[in-house]
LOTIMAR-402634 format. One record per residue (C-alpha): x, y, z. Coordinates in nm, 2 decimals. Example, Ala and Ser with C-alpha at 12.3 -4.5 7.8 and 13.67 -1.06 7.14 Angstrom:
2
R       u       v       w
R    1.23   -0.45    0.78
R    1.37   -0.11    0.71
//
This chain:
278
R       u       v       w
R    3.49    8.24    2.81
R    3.35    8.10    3.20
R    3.28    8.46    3.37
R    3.21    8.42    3.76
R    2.99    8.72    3.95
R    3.13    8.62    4.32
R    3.12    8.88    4.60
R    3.27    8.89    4.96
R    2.93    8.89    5.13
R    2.54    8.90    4.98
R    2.34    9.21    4.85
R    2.61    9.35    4.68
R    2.42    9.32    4.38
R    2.57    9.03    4.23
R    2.27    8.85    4.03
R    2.27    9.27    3.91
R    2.56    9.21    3.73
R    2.48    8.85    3.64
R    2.17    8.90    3.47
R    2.23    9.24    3.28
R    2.55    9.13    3.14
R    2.39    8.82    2.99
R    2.15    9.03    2.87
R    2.39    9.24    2.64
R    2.56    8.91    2.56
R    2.26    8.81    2.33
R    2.23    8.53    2.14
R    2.38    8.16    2.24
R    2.48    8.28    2.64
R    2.47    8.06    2.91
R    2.38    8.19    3.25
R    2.40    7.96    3.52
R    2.28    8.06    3.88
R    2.54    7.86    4.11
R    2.40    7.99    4.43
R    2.22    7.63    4.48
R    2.06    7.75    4.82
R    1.85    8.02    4.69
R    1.85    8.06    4.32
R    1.71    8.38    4.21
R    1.81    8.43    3.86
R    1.50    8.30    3.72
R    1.25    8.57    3.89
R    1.43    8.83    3.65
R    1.38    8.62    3.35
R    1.06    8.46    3.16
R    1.21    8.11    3.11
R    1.06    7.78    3.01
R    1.18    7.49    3.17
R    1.33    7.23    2.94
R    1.48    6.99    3.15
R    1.50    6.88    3.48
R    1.74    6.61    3.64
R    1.82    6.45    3.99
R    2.15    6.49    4.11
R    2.29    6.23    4.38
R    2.62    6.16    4.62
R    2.73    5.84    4.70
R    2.66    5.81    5.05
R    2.79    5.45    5.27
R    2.59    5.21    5.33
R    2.77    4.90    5.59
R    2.73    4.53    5.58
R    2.74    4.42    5.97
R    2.82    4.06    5.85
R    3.17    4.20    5.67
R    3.26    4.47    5.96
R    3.50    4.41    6.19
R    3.48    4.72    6.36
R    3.85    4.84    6.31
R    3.76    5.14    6.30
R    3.95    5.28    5.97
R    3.68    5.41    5.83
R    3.55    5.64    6.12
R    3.97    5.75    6.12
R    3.97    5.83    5.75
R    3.66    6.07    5.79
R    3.74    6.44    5.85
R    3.37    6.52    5.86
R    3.24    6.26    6.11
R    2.99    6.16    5.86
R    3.09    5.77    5.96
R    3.22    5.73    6.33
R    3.22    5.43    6.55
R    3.02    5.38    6.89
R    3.18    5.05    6.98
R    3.10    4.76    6.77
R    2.90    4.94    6.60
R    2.94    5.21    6.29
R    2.67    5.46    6.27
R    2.65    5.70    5.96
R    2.48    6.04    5.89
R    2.47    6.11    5.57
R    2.37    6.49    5.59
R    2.78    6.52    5.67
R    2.86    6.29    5.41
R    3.05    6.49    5.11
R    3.07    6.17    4.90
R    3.42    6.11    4.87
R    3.39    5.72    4.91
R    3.74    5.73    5.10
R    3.55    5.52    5.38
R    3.52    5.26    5.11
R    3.85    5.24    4.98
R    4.02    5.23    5.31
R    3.76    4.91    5.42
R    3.99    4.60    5.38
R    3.71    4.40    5.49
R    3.49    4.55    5.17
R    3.21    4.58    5.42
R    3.11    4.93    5.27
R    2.96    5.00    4.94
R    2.80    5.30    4.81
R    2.43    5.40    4.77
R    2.30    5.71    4.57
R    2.16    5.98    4.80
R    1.98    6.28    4.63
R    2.07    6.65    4.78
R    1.88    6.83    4.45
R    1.75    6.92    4.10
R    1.98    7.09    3.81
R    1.72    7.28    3.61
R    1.76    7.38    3.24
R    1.54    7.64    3.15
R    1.53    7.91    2.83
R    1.45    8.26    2.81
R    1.45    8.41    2.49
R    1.84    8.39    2.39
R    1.94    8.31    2.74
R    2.04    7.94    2.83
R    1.95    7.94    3.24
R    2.04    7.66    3.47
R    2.02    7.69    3.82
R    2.04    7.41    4.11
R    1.81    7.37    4.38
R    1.95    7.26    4.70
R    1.68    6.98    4.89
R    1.53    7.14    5.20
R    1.77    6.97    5.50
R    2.09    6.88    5.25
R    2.42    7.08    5.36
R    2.65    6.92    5.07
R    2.62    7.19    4.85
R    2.92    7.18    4.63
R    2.87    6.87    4.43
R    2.51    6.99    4.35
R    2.76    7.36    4.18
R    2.94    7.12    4.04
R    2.64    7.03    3.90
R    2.53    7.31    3.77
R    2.84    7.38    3.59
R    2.85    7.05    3.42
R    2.60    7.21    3.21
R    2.88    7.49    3.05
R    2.84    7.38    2.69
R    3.18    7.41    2.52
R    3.23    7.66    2.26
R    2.98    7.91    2.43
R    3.06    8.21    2.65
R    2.89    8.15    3.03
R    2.84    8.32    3.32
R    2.80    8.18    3.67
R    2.64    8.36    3.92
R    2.82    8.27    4.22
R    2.72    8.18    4.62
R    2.81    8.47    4.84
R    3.11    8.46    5.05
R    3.43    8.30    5.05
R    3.34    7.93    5.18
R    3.32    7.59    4.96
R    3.00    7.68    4.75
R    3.16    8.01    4.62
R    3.54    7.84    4.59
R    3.34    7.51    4.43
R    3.22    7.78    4.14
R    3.54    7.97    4.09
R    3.72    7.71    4.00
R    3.81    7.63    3.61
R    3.63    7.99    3.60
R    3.83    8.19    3.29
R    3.78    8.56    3.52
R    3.61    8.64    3.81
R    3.44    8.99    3.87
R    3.38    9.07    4.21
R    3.11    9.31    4.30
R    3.10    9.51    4.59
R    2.99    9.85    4.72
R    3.22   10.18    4.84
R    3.13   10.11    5.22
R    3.35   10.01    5.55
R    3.17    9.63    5.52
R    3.21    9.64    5.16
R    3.58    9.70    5.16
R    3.61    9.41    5.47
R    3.48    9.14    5.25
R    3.61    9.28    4.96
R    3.93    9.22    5.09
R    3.81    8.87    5.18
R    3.72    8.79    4.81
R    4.04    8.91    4.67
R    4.24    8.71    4.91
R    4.02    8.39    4.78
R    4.05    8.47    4.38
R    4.43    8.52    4.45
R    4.49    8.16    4.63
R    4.28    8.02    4.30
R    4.49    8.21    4.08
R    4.22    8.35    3.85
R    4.26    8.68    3.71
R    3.97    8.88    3.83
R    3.84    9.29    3.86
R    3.61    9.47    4.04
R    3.26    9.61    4.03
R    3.18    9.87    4.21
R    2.77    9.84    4.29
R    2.53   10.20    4.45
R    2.87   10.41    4.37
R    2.79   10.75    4.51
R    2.69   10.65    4.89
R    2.99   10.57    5.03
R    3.37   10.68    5.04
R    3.68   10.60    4.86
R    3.85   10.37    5.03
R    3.76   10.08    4.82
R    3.89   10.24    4.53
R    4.20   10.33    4.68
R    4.22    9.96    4.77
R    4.19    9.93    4.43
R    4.45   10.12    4.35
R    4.70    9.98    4.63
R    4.65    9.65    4.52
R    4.64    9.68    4.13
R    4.33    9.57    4.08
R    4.13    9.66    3.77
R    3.79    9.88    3.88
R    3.61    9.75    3.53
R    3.24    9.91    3.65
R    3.11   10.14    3.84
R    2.69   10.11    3.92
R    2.55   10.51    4.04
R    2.30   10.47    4.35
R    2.01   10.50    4.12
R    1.70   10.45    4.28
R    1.55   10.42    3.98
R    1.76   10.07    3.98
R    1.63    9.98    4.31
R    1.25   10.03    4.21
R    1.37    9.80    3.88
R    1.48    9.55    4.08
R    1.21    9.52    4.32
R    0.97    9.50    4.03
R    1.15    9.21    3.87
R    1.26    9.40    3.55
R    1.64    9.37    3.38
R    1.80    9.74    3.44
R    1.95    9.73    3.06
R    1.57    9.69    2.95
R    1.42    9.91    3.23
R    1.64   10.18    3.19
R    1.83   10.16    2.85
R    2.10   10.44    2.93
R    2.21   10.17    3.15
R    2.32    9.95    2.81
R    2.64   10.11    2.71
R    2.78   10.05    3.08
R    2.73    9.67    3.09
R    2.84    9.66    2.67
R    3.14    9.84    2.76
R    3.24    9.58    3.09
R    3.12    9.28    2.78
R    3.40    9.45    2.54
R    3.62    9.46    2.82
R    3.62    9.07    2.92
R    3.62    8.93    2.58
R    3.89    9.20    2.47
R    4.08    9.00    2.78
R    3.99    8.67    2.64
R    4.27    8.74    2.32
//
């Protein structure tokens, strides 16, 4: 089973979630930290690195001598990553997504492709805990193929979980996808409900079935779970505002470890996802 933590915004607790309920998953779990920009998953766990790898787009690269200057190319581009300025074509790769559309619409075949590196996929263990994470290069804004990535990783056969990008833009949809379920975590606040309601409208235009987390329950109101209710959408956890968690987290230490009456909670959202799974 491919578990996604998303969330409509950040510090909802969502690498929380992520961590703990690998942590209760034992043995043989894959925990794979999607959120390329700033990976944090590794400061909660003791890993060794095992493996590190390079990953690349193709990026174009035009011969002058072949170019005509029609122009096609700069057309077929929707992110202006190759435009014309007269004669000549210009590229900038940082807005390159690596589709190589530029070079199948060339009829001259004046463009071929070059490998450009936007990051490093780590593979890195931590006791039973199989972590990879992606590490975006400083000045790179193509961050989906470096998720996608990540996620070629998921070894089959083995339950995962991906820790997902904040948000609702093309890092977070770029992890969703092919997920099994998605668990969205927010908190029982006015902001969390807005981009609660952001999230849900995301999951839903996927189509993957998904349920909610609620994360500090206790400071807030109801409204998100009458949302909730309104909507039919399954509350699976609900996180007190234990400061006790807060200090946890600050120190770097797994809640279900830190605080063990913590366990049953995240054992009881594992039983519920795998009972899902049959």
């Amino acid at each position: 089973m491919i578990i996604a933590i998303a969330s409509g915004k950040g510090g909802t607790g969502k690498t929380t979630v992520s961590v703990n309920l690998a942590k209760v998953f034992g043995e043989g779990i894959q925990l794979l930290d999607c959120d390329v920009e700033e990976p944090n998953v590794n400061l909660f766990l003791s890993a060794n690195l095992l493996h590190e790898e390079t990953t690349n787009i193709r990026i174009p690269k035009v011969n002058p001598v072949r170019c005509d200057a029609c122009g096609d190319c700069s057309d077929f581009c929707e992110f202006n990553a190759i435009v014309m300025a007269g004669k000549k074509v210009l590229i900038f790769p940082e807005l390159c997504h690596g589709c190589g559309g530029c070079a199948l619409v060339c009829t001259k075949r004046a463009i071929r492709e070059v490998d450009s590196r936007i990051g490093t996929v780590e593979t890195l263990l931590a006791g039973g805990i199989t972590l990879v994470q992606g590490r975006l290069d400083v000045g790179v804004s193509s961050t989906p193929p470096l998720v996608d990535s990540v996620k070629q990783k998921i070894q089959a056969n083995h339950h995962a979980i991906l820790d997902s990008p904040p948000g609702t833009s093309c890092p977070a949809v770029a992890t969703l996808r092919d997920t099994d379920y998605v668990l969205l975590v927010t908190e029982p606040t006015p902001f969390g409900l807005h981009d609660l309601r952001l999230a849900v409208a995301m999951v839903r235009q996927i189509g993957i079935p998904f349920g909610v987390v609620i994360n500090r329950y206790g400071i807030g109101d109801d409204r998100v779970h009458r949302y909730c209710q309104q909507e039919g959408i399954k509350m699976l956890l609900e996180i007190p505002d234990d400061r006790r968690i807060a200090e946890a987290y600050s120190c770097g230490e797994i809640l279900v470890d830190a605080l063990p009456e913590y366990r049953e909670l995240f054992e009881q959202l594992r039983d519920s996802l795998l009972e899902m799974q049959k």
